[in-house]
C-alpha positions as CSV (number, residue, x, y, z in Angstrom):
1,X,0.0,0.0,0.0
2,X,1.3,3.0,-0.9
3,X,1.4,6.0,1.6
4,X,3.1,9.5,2.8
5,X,3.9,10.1,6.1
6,X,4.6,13.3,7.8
7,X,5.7,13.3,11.4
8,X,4.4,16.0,13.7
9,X,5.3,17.2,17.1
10,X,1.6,16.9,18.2
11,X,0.2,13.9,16.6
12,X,3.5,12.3,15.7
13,X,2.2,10.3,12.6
14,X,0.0,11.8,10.0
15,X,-0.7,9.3,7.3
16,X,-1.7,9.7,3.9
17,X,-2.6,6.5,2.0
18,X,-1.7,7.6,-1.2
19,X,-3.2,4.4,-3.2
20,X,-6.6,5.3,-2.5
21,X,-8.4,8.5,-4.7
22,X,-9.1,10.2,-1.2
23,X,-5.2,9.7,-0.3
24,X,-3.9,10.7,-3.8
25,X,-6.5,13.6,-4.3
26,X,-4.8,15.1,-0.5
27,X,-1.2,14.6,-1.7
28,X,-1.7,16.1,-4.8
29,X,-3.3,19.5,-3.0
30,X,-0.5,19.4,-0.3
31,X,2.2,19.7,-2.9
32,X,0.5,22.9,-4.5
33,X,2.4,26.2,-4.7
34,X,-0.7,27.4,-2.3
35,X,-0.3,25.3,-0.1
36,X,3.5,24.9,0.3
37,X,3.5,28.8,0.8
38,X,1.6,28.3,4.3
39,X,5.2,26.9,5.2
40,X,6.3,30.5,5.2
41,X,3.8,32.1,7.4
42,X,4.1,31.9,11.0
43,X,0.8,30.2,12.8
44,X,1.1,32.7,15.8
45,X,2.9,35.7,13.9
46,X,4.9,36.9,16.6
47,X,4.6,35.0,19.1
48,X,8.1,33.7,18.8
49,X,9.1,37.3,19.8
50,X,7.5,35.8,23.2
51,X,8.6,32.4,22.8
52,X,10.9,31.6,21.2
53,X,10.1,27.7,20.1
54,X,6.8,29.4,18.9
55,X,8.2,28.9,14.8
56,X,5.7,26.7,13.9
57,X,3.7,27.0,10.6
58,X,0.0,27.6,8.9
59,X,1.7,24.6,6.6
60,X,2.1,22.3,10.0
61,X,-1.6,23.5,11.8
62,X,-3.1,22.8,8.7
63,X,-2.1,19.3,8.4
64,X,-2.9,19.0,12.1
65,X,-6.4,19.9,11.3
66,X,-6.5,17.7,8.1
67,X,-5.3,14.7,10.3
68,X,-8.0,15.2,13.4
69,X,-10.4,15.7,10.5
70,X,-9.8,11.9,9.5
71,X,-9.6,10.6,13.0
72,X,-12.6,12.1,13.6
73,X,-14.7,11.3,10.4
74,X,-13.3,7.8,11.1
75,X,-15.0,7.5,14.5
76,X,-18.7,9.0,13.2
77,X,-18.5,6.5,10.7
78,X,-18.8,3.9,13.1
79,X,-22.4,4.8,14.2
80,X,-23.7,7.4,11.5
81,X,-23.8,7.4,7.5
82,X,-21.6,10.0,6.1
83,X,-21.8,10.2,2.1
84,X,-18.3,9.8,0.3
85,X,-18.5,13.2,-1.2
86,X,-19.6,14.9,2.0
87,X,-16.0,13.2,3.5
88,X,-13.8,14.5,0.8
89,X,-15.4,17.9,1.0
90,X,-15.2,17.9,4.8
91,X,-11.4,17.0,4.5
92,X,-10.0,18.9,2.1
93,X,-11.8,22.0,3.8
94,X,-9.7,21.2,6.9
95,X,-6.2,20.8,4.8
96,X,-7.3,24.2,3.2
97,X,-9.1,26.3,5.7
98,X,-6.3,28.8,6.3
99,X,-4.9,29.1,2.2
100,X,-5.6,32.5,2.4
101,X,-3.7,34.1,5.5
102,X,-1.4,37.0,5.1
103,X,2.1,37.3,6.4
104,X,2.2,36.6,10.3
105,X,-1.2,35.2,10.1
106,X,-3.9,37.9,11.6
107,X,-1.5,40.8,12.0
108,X,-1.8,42.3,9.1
109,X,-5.7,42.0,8.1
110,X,-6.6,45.2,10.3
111,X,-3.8,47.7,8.7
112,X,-4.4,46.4,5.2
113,X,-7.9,46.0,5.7
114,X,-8.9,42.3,4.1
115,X,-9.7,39.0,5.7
116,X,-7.9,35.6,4.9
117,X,-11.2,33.4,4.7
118,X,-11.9,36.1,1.7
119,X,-8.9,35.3,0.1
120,X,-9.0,31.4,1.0
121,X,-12.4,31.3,-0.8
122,X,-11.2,32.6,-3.7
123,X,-7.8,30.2,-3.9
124,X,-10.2,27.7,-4.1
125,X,-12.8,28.8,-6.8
126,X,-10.1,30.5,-8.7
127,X,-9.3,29.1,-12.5
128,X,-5.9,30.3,-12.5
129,X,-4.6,28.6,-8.6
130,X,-3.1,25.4,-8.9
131,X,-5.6,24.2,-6.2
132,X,-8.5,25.2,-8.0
133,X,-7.6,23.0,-10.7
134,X,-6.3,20.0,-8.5
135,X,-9.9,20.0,-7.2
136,X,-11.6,20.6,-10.5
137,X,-9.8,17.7,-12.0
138,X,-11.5,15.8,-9.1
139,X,-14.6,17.2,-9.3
140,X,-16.0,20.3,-10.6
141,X,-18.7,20.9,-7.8
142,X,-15.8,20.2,-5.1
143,X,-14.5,23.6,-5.0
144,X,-17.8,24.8,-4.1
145,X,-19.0,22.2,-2.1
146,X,-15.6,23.2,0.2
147,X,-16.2,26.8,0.3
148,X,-19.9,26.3,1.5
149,X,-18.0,24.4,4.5
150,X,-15.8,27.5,4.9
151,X,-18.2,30.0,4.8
152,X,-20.8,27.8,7.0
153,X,-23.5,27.2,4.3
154,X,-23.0,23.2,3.9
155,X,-25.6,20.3,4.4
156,X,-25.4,18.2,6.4
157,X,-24.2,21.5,9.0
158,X,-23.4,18.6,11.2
159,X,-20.5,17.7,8.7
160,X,-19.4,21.6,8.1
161,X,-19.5,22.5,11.9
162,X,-16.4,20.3,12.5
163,X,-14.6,22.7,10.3
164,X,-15.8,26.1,11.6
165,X,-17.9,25.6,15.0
166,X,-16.8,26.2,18.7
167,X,-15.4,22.7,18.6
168,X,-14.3,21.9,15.2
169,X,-10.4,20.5,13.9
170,X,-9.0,23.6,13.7
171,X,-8.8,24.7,17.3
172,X,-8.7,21.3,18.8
173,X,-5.0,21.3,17.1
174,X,-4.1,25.1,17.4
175,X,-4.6,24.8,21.2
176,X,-2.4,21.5,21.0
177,X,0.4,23.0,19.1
178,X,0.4,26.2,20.3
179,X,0.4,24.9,24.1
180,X,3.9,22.4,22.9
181,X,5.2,25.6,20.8
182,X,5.3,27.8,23.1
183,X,5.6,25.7,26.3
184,X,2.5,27.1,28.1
185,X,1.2,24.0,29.6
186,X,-2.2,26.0,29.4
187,X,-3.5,24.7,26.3
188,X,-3.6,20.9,27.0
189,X,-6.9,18.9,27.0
190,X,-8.2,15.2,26.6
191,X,-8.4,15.5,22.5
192,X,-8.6,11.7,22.6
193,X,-11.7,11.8,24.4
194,X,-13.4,14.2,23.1
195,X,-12.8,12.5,19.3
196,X,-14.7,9.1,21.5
197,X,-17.2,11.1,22.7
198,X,-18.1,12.9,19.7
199,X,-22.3,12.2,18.0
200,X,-23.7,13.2,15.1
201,X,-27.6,14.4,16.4
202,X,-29.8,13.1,13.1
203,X,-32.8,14.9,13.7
204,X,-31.5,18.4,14.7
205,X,-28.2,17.7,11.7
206,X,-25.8,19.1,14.2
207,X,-23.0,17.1,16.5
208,X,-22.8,16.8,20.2
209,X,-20.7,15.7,22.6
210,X,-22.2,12.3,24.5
211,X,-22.4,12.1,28.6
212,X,-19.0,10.7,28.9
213,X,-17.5,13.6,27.5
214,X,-19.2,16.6,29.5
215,X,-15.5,17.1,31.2
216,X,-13.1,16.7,28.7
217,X,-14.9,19.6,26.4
218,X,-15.3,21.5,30.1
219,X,-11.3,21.0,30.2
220,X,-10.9,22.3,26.1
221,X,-12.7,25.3,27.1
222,X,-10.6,26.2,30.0
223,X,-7.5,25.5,27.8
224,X,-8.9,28.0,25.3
225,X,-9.6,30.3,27.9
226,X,-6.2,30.5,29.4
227,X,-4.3,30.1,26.1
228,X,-6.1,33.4,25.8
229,X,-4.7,35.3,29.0
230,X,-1.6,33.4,29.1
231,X,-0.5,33.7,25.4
232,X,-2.7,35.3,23.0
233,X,-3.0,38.0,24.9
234,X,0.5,38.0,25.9
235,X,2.0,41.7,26.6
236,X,5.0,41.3,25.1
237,X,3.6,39.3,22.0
238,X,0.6,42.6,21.7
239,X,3.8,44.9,21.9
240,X,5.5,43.7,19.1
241,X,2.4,43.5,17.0
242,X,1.8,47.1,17.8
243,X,5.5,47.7,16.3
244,X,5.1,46.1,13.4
245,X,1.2,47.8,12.7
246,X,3.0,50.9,13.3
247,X,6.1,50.3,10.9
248,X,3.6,49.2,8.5
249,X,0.9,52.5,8.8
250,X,4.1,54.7,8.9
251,X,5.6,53.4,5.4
252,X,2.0,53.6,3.7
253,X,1.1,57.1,5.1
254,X,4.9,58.5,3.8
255,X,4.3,57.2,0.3
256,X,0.6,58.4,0.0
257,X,2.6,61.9,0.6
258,X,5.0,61.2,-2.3
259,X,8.0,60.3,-0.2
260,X,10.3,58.3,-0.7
261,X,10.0,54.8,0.7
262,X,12.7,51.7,-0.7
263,X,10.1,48.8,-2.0
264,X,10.7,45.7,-4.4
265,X,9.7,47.8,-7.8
266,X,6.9,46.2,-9.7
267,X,5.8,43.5,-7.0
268,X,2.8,42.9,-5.3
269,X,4.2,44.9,-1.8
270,X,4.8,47.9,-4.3
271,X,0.8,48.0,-5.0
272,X,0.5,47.4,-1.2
273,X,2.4,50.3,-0.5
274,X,0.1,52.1,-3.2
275,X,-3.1,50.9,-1.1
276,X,-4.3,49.1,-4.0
277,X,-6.4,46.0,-3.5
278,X,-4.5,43.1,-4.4
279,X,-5.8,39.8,-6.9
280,X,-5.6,36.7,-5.2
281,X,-2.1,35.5,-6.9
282,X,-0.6,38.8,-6.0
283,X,-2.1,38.0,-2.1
284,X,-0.4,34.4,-2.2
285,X,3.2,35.8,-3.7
286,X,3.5,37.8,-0.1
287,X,4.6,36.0,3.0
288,X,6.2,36.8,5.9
289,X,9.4,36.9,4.3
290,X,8.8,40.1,2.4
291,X,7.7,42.1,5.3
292,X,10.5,41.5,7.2
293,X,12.9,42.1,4.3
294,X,11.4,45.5,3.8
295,X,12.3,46.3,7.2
296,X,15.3,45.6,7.7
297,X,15.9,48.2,4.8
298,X,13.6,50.1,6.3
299,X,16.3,50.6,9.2
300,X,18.1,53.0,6.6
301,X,15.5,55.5,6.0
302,X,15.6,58.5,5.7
303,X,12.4,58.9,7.4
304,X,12.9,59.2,11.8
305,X,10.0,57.3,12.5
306,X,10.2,54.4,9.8
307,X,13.8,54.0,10.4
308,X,13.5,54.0,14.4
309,X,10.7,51.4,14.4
310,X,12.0,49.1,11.8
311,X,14.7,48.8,13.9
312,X,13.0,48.2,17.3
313,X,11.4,45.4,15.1
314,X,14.8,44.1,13.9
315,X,16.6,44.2,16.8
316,X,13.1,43.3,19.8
317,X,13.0,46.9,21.3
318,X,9.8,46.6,21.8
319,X,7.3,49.1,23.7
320,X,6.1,48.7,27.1
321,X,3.0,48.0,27.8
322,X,0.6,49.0,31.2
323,X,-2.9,47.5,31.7
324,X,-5.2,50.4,31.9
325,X,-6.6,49.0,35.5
326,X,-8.3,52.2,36.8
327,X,-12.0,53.2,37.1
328,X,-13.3,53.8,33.5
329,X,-14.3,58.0,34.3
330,X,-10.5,58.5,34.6
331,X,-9.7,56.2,32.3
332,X,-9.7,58.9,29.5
333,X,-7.4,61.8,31.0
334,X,-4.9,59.2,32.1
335,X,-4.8,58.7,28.2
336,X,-4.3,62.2,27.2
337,X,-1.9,62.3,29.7
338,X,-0.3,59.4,28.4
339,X,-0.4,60.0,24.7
340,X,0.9,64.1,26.0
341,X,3.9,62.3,27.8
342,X,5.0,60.0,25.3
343,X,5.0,63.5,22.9
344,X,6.9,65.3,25.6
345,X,9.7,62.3,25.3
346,X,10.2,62.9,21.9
347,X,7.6,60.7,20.0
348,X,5.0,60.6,17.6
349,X,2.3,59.3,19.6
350,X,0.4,58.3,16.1
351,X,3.1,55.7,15.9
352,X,4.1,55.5,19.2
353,X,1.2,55.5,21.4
354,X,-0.9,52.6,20.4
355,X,-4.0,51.4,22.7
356,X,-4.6,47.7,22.8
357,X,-7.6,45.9,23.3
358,X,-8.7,42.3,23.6
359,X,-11.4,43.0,20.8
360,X,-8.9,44.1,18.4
361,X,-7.8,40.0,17.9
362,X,-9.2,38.8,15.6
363,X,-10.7,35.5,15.0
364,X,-9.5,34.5,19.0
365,X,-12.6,34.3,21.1
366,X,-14.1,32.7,24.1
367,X,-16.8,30.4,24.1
368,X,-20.0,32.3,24.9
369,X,-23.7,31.2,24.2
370,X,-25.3,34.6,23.5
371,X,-22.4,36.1,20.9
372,X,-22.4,33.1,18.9
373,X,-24.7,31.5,16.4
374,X,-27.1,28.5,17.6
375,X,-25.0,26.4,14.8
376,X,-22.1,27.1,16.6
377,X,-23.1,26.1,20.2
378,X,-21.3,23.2,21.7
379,X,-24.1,20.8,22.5
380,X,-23.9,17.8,25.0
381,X,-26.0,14.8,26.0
382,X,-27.2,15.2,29.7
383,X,-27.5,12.1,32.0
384,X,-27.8,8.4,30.7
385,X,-30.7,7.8,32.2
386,X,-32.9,10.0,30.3
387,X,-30.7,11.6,28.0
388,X,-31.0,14.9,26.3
389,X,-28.9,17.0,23.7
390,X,-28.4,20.7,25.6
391,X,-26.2,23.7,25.0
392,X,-23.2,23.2,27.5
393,X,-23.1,26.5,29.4
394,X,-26.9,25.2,30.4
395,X,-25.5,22.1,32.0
396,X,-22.1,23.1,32.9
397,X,-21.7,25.6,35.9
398,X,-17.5,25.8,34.9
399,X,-18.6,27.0,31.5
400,X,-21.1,29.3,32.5
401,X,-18.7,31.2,35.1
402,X,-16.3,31.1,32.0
403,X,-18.5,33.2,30.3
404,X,-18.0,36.5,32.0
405,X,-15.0,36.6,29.4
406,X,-12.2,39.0,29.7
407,X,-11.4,42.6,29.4
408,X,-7.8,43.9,28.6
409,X,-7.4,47.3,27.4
410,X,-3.6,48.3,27.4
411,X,-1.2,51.1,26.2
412,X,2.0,50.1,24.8
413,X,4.7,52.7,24.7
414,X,8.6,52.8,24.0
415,X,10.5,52.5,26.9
416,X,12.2,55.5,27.0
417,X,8.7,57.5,27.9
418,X,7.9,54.6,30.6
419,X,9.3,57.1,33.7
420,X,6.8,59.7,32.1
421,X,3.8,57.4,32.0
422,X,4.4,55.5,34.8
423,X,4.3,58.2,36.9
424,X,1.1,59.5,35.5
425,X,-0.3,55.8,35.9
426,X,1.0,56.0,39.5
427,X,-0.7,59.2,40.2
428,X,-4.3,58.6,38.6
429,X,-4.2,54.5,40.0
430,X,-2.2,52.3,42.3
431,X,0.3,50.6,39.8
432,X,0.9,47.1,39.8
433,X,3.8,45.1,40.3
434,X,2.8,43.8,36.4
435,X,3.0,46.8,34.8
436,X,6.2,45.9,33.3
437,X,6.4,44.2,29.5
438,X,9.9,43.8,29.1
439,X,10.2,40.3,31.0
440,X,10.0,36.9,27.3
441,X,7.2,35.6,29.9
């Protein structure tokens, strides 16, 4: 039998049986330009500014997903009819959910206003991407029977929620392998029972978790919640980001005013700098690669601003950050005072006095009830006796105290200001011992 294997640091073997049409049909979409490229963009953007193991890849998250797609398709098959079709759609939406991310995954969406599923959809419905034509040769309805998964418009929903759901493939492995990346125990969970435990509910078309497996999900949501505060969230990580958004907003606002600004001539990042919507091949020839060689020529401007923050971004100067922990009606004149002290240092506080807030990530979020669609409830069976199919926070007293969620609101600021602020800070609220970003953890 004929068969690739990768190995993986979080599932160690993930198989590919190539002599099957499902296996050869998965190899031949894995070795795509398209999808190779997700070897170059970085699943956690900077986190490896934080922590430093955290190099992992969209390329090695996605083939996570892909292979807990399989496992788990394997085990509903054992109770529940799932067409062939609807199993080839559901797994190469897994392999392919994240095709169109930009370079360090989320960071850039905001600044250069577009969103990766966007761009992902049209990889795969495009004539002109070698994975539109992988899939075409297969099928010609798969492309869209995949992007109906990705967008949340395929039936059975049952089958589509494990791709995009509050439990579906792709964060039961992000949590996994960003938990081993970065070494933040926080992230673990009992995947193995959860996959056991998993149902398919006929009548509603929707899955659920059975009895059994009330407190391994109650343990996946906790690890979500902490890989949150512990590591998405992460000051140091949200400080560098806020460098980088700031190099990035600096080099497009000089060249909208005709200056002079050193770019790849007649590339895709030149019509970036020119604001100009990019097509889809221009989007995938842009990876993390090119940002970072940009700024480290950046470092030579002739610009103050661009020059100083490229190289606090080159060489991990980052900013400090403070938590903004003070009653909200003096929450805004510490900020004028902030932004005025961080001016009075010497700095553009456009650029270098940048509020952070947990809203601003995108696509991270906690599991609550009443901000997310019924489709995408986590459901699960209640007692054995008499057994019925209930939204989890209902049942589950841990979830439902989860669900007060988290508020972060944060300044981050160069150091050199920090005596300025701090002092402010110390004057309009008792400063914490925490207030200090500087520390990797």
């Amino acid at each position: 039998m004929s068969e690739r294997i990768y190995r993986d640091p979080v599932h160690n073997i993930i198989r590919l049986r190539t002599s099957t049409d499902e296996g050869e049909l998965m190899m031949r979409l894995i070795d795509t330009a398209e999808f190779q490229r997700l070897r170059r963009i970085k699943q956690l953007g900077l986190g490896l500014f934080t922590y430093q193991g955290a190099e992992h890849s969209r390329f090695t998250h996605s083939l996570g997903a892909f292979h807990l797609m399989t496992r788990v398709l394997d085990r509903l098959c054992e109770r529940h009819e799932i067409k062939p079709d609807d199993r080839i759609a559901a797994l190469a939406a897994a392999l392919l959910h994240d095709l169109g991310h930009g370079s360090f995954s989320h960071v850039m969406e905001k600044v250069l206003d577009f969103h990766h599923e966007q761009f992902t959809v049209q990889v795969i419905r495009s004539d002109e991407s070698e994975i539109g034509h992988v899939l075409r040769s297969y099928s010609v309805e798969l492309p869209e029977r995949i992007t109906s998964i990705i967008e949340g418009k395929f039936k059975p929903a049952a089958i589509g929620g494990l791709v995009s759901s509050q439990l579906d493939v792709d964060r039961m492995d992000y949590l996994l392998r960003d938990s081993l990346m970065t070494g933040a125990k926080y992230g673990i969970y009992d995947l193995e029972w959860i996959i056991n435990a998993l149902a398919i509910d006929e009548g509603a078309d929707r899955i659920f978790v059975e009895a059994r497996g009330l407190y391994a999900v109650e343990e996946y949501l906790q690890a979500r919640y902490y890989m949150f505060r512990q590591v998405y969230f992460h000051r140091t990580l949200r400080s560098a980001e806020a460098v980088l958004r700031s190099i990035v907003r600096r080099a497009l606002q000089l060249y909208s005013e005709g200056k002079f600004v050193w770019h790849a001539e007649q590339t895709p990042f030149e019509k970036i700098l020119r604001c100009e919507r990019l097509t889809t091949i221009e989007h995938l020839q842009i990876d993390d690669s090119d940002f970072v060689f940009h700024i480290k020529q950046w470092q030579h401007s002739e610009d103050n601003i661009l020059s100083d923050l490229s190289k606090r971004f080159i060489q991990r100067r980052l900013f400090k950050a403070i938590d903004v922990d003070m009653p909200l009606e003096r929450r805004d004149e510490f900020l004028s005072s902030a932004r005025a002290a961080v001016r009075e240092a010497g700095f553009d506080p456009d650029y270098y006095f940048i509020e952070d807030r947990a809203s601003d990530i995108p696509y991270y979020n906690y599991y609550t009830a009443e901000q997310t669609e019924p489709k995408s409830h986590i459901y699960v069976q209640t007692g054995y006796a008499m057994p019925q199919i209930k939204e989890i926070s209902e049942v589950s007293n841990v979830i439902k105290g989860l669900q007060h969620g988290y508020e972060l609101h944060r300044v981050c600021f160069p150091a050199e200001a920090k005596d300025r602020v701090y002092a402010i800070y110390h004057r309009d609220s008792k400063l914490k011992e925490s207030v200090g970003a500087g520390s990797d953890h």
